[in-house]
N, C-alpha and C positions, 0 to 999 in steps of 0.2 A: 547430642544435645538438641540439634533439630527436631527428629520425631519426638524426644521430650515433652520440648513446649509445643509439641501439634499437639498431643495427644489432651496436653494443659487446656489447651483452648477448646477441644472439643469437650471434655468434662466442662469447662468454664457456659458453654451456650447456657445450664439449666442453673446459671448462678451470676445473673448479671448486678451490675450496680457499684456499689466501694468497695463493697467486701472482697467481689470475686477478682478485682483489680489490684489489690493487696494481695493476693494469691497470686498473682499474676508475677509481680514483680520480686514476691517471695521466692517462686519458683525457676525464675528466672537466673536472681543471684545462686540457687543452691544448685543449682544445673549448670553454669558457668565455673562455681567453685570445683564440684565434684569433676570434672568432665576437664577442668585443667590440665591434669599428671598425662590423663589418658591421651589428650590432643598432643600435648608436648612430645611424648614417644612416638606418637605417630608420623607428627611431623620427622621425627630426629630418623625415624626409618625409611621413611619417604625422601627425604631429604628435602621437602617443602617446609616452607614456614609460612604459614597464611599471618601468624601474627604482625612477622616484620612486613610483609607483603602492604598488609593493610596500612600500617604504618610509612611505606613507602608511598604510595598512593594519597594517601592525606599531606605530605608533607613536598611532592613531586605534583603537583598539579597542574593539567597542562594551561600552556600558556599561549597565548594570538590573539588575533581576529580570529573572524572567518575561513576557511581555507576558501583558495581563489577560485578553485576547481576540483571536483570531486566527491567523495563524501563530506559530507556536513561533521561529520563524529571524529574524533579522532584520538587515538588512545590515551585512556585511560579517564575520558570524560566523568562525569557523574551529573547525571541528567533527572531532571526531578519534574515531573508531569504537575501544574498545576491549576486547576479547573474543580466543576460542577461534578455533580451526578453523574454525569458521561463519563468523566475522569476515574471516580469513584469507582465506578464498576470495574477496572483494572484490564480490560479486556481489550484495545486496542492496544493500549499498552505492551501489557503482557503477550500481544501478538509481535510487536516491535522487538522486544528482550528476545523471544524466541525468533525468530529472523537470525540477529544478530549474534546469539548463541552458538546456531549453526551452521551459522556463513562465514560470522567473522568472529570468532570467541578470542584470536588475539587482539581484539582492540581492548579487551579485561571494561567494559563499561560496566558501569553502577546504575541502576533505573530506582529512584524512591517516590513513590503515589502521593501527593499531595493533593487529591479531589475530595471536596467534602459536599454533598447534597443541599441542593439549595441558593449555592452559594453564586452572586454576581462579582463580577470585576471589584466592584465594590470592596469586597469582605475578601476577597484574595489580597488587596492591598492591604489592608487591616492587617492580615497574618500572615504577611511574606518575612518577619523577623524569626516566628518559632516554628514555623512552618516549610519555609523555603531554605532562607539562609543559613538556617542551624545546620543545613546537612554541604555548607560548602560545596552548591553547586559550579562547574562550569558553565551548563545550560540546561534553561527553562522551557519546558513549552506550556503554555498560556492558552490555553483552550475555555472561553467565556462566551456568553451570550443568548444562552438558551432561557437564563431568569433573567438577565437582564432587561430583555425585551417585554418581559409579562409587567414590570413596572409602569406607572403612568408617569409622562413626559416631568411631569415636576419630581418627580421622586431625583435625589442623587444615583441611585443605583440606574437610573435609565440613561447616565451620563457616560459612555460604553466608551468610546471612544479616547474621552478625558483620563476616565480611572484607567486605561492600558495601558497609555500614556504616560501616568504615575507609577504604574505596576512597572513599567520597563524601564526608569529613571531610576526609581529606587535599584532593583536588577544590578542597574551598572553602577550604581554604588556601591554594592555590595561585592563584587568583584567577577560579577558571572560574564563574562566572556561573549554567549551568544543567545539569543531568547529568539525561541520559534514561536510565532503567532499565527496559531490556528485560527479557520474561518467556524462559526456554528453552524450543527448540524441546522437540516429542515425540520420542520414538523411535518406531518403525517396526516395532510388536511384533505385527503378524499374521500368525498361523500360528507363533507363537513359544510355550512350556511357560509356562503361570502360576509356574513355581519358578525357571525361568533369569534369568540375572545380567541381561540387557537389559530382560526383564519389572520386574523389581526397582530396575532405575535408573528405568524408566516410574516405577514408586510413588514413587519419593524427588522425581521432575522433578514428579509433582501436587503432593507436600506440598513441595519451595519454592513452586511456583505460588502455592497457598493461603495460604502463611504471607506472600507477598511482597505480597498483596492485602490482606492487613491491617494489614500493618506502617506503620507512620503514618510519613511521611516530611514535609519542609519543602517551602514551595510555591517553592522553587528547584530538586525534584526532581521530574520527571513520569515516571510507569513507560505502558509502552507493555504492551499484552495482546494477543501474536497465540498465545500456545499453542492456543488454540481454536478459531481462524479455520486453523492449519494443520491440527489435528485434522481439521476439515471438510473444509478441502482434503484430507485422506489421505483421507477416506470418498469423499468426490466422485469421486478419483481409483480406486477400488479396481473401479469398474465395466472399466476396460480392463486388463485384467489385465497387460498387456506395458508398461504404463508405471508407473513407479514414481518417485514424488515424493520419497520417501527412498530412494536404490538400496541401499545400503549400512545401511540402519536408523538411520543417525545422521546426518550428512549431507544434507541438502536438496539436490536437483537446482537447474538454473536456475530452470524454474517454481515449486518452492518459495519459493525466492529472491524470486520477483516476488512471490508471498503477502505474503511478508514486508516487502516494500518498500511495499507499497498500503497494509498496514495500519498501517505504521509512519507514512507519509506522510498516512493519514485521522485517523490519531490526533495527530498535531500538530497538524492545519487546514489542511492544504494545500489545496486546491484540485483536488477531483479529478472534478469535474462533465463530463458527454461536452461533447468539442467541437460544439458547436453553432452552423448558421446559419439565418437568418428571411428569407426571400425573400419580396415580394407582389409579384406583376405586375399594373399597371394601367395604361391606355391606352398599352401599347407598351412602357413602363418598368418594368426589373425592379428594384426597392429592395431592395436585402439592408442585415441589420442582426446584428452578433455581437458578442461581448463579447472586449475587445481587452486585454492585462495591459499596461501603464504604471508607469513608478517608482513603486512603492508606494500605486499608484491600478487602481484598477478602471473600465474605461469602457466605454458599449456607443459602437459606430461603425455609421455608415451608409455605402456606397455605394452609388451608382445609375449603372445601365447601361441602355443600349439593346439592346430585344430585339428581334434582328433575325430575319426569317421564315426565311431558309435557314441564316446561320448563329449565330445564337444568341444569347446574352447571354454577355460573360466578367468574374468578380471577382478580384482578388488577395486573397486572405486570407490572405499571410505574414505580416500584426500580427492576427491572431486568435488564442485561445487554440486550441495546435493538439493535436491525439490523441497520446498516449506509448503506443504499443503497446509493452511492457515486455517482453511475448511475441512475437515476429514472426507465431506460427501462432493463427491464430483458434480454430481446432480445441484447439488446448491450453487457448489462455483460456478458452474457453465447457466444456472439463472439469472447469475446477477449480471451477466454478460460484460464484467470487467478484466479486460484484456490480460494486467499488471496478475490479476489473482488466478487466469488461468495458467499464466506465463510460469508464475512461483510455484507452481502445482505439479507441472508436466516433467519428467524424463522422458529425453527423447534418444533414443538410439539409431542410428544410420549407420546401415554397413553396405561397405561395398566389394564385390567380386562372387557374391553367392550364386547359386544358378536360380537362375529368374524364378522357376516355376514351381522349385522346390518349396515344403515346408521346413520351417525351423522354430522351435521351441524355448520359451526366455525361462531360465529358473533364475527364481530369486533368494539369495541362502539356502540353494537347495529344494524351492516351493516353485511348482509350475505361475506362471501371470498370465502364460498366453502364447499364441503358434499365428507364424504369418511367416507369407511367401515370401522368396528372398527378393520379387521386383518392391513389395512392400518396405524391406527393411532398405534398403537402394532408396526410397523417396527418403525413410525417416518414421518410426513407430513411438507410440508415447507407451512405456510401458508399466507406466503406474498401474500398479493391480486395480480390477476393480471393488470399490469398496464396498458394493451393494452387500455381499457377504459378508461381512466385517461386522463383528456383534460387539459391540460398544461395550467398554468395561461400567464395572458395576461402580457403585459411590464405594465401597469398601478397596478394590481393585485398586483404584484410582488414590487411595488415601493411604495405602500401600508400595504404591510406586509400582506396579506392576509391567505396566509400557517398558519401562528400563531393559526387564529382564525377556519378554516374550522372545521368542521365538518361531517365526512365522513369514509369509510373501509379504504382508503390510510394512518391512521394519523401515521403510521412511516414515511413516505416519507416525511409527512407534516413535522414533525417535523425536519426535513432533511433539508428541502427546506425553511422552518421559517427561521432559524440558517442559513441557507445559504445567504442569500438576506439580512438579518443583517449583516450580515460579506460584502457581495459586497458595500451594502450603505456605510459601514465604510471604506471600500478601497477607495473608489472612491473620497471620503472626504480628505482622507490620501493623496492621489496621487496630491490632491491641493494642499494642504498644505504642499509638498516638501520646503525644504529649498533653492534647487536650484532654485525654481519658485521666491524665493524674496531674494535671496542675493545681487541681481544687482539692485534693486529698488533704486531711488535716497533717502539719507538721511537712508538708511537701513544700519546701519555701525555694526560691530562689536556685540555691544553690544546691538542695538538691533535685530541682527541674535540669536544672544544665547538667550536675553529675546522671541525670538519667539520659538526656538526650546523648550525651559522649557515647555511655554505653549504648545505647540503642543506634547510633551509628557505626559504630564497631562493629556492633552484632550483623549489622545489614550488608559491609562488606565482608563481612566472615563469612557470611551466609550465599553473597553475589560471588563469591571466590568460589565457595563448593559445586554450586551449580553449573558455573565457568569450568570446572574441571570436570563432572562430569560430561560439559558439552565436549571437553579435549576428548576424553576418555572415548565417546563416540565417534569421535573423527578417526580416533587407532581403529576404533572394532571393525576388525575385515567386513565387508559387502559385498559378495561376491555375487556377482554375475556371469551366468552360465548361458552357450546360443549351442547347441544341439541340435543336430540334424532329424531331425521327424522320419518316423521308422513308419 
């Protein structure tokens, strides 16, 4: 049913307006009809049930505060991004879901994009009833302020502060647990007039900054702080002068985007320590030992292998915490010079007992990455392939799910970029299937807006269920790492 309605949507780009949205939802029900019997066997031989699953989950929702310490997320959340244009573009996002995917896929969380273009504090308030709360969040994050600020001082929408304030009263009416209040990004004002109008939204974006850092809020609310850490990024990034972290001056690129997702995710408690392994070789036997993510436990694991003289010792470390390069290109990560996003990047391997001066050899599934001496691996080697080689899949590739299946020394990245492009196809699907695309359809009244939002929440944990499983599915697939004595 997935590729289904992808493939719906893509026939749909040359057919916008009522009509093509009437297709939409026609294809929708005859796709869920037809695709019924088939899911049901599937499940009954799997022995999964995503139906009741889903159903569990809508009816089991978690309950607290804040936890006291820790991560911020806690299973089974269902967290709804809502914001501007920045939001809209699904990309810090969508970098968070994929994190989470492959570090922590038993927390089963729900991610729904509620960022529409344009939009101030203002008009978030306005549409937190069919927009937010129809999808029964736990928690909101609240990311405002980039139009806010273009308003002049009389306008309501320049009342940034007030309408949050409303935005997260209503929130706790509505039963959401915990709302993250993001700070807004910067503009992108070098080489710009100290009088021009983008200079001047800069000054208004410091003072919310300032005032949103004083403002006392309830410890139901936690405010996240990257305007700084992007400011850095933009300085970091101003040495290459041909790449631009804001192209457009308002707007964050992808790599902003990953800024933004590192810092968003260090500032809850995620877990963003390099993946790391501890190998000692003694009398023949290589003992590796890394720290493995478990339901809601943290454990370190041992393996032990035999180090054979010609060909080597091999581990599987698919249950190891593994590397989220968030950026594919090393070269960009290591420009933006943020610590958090080279940390999430690296695999680091350290062995100890090799002979100093010897070479040894890393394969990865089998695929050379790299040869260094055994005092090198004794400090600690990062041995994420490098990507410079790495020919970027095609838009068809990618619309394909290709990453899933390759084959290859990159398969962390793959595994990055799987999950990734799963998650964009489900955006994109998402982004149809807004409720404001067909509240105004004729004979679309009431009650059948609510029967469509039912179903279009359904669909979305149907959909955050499969993807969840594919990210399980990747935690099973062996990863083997191979250290080989250099001949």
């Amino acid at each position: 049913m997935f590729q289904a309605l992808w493939f719906t949507m893509i026939s749909m780009r040359q057919r916008r307006g009522r009509a093509a949205m009437v297709c939409l939802i026609s294809t929708l029900c005859v796709a869920m009809a037809s695709c019924a019997q088939t899911e049901r066997v599937a499940e009954s031989q799997s022995g999964l049930n995503p139906t009741t699953d889903v159903q569990t989950r809508a009816t089991q929702r978690p309950t607290g505060p804040r936890p006291t310490s820790g991560l911020l997320f806690v299973p089974g959340d269902r967290v709804v991004w809502l914001g501007d244009s920045i939001t809209a573009a699904h990309l810090y996002g969508r970098y968070v879901e994929t994190y989470f995917l492959l570090r922590r896929p038993d927390l089963n969380l729900t991610f729904i994009n509620a960022g529409i273009g344009g939009h101030s504090a203002l008009n978030g308030l306005n549409r937190l009833e069919q927009d937010v709360l129809s999808h029964q969040p736990t928690v909101v994050v609240v990311n405002f302020g980039m139009n806010d600020a273009g308003y002049p001082s009389a306008s309501p929408h320049a009342a940034f502060i007030q309408n949050i304030d409303a935005i997260i009263e209503r929130l706790r009416q509505g039963g959401v647990q915990r709302v993250i209040w993001v700070e807004p990004t910067p503009a992108r004002i070098d080489g710009m007039s100290a009088q021009s109008k983008l200079a001047d939204r800069q000054r208004q974006l410091e003072r919310y900054v300032a005032t949103m850092r004083r403002h006392p809020v309830k410890e139901d609310v936690i405010k996240i702080q990257w305007h700084e850490p992007m400011k850095q990024a933009l300085k970091a990034a101003a040495v290459k002068p041909d790449f631009k972290l804001i192209p457009d001056r308002i707007h964050p690129n992808a790599a902003g985007h990953a800024v933004m997702a590192v810092e968003f995710l260090r500032q809850i408690g995620a877990n963003l320590e390099p993946a790391l392994l501890e190998s000692t070789l003694r009398a023949g036997i290589l003992e590796t030992e890394f720290r493995r993510m478990d339901q809601h436990t943290v454990n370190m694991q041992k393996v032990r292998s035999v180090m054979h003289k010609t060909n080597g010792a091999s581990i599987d470390v698919a249950s190891a915490i593994p590397p989220v390069p968030l950026l594919y290109s090393a070269e960009q990560t290591k420009l933006l010079a943020n610590q958090s996003l080279e940390a999430l990047r690296s695999l680091t391997w350290r062995v100890k007992g090799l002979e100093p001066r010897s070479r040894y050899t890393v394969l990865i599934d089998g695929f050379s990455v790299g040869s260094f001496t055994g005092a090198e691996f004794a400090r600690g080697v990062d041995i994420m392939p490098n990507d410079a080689n790495r020919k970027p899949l095609s838009v068809s590739a990618k619309r394909a799910l290709e990453a899933c299946t390759l084959k290859d020394q990159f398969v962390f990245l793959n595994d990055v970029e799987c999950l990734f492009d799963m998650l964009y196809q489900k955006d994109q699907l998402r982004m149809l299937m807004r409720p404001e695309r067909v509240r105004d359809l004729p004979d679309f009244g009431s009650v059948r807006l609510s029967t469509y939002t039912d179903f279009t929440n359904a669909w979305i944990d149907s959909a955050s269920q499969a993807i969840t499983m594919r990210a399980q599915q990747i935690r099973r697939t062996p990863h083997m790492l191979t250290l080989v004595p250099s001949r």
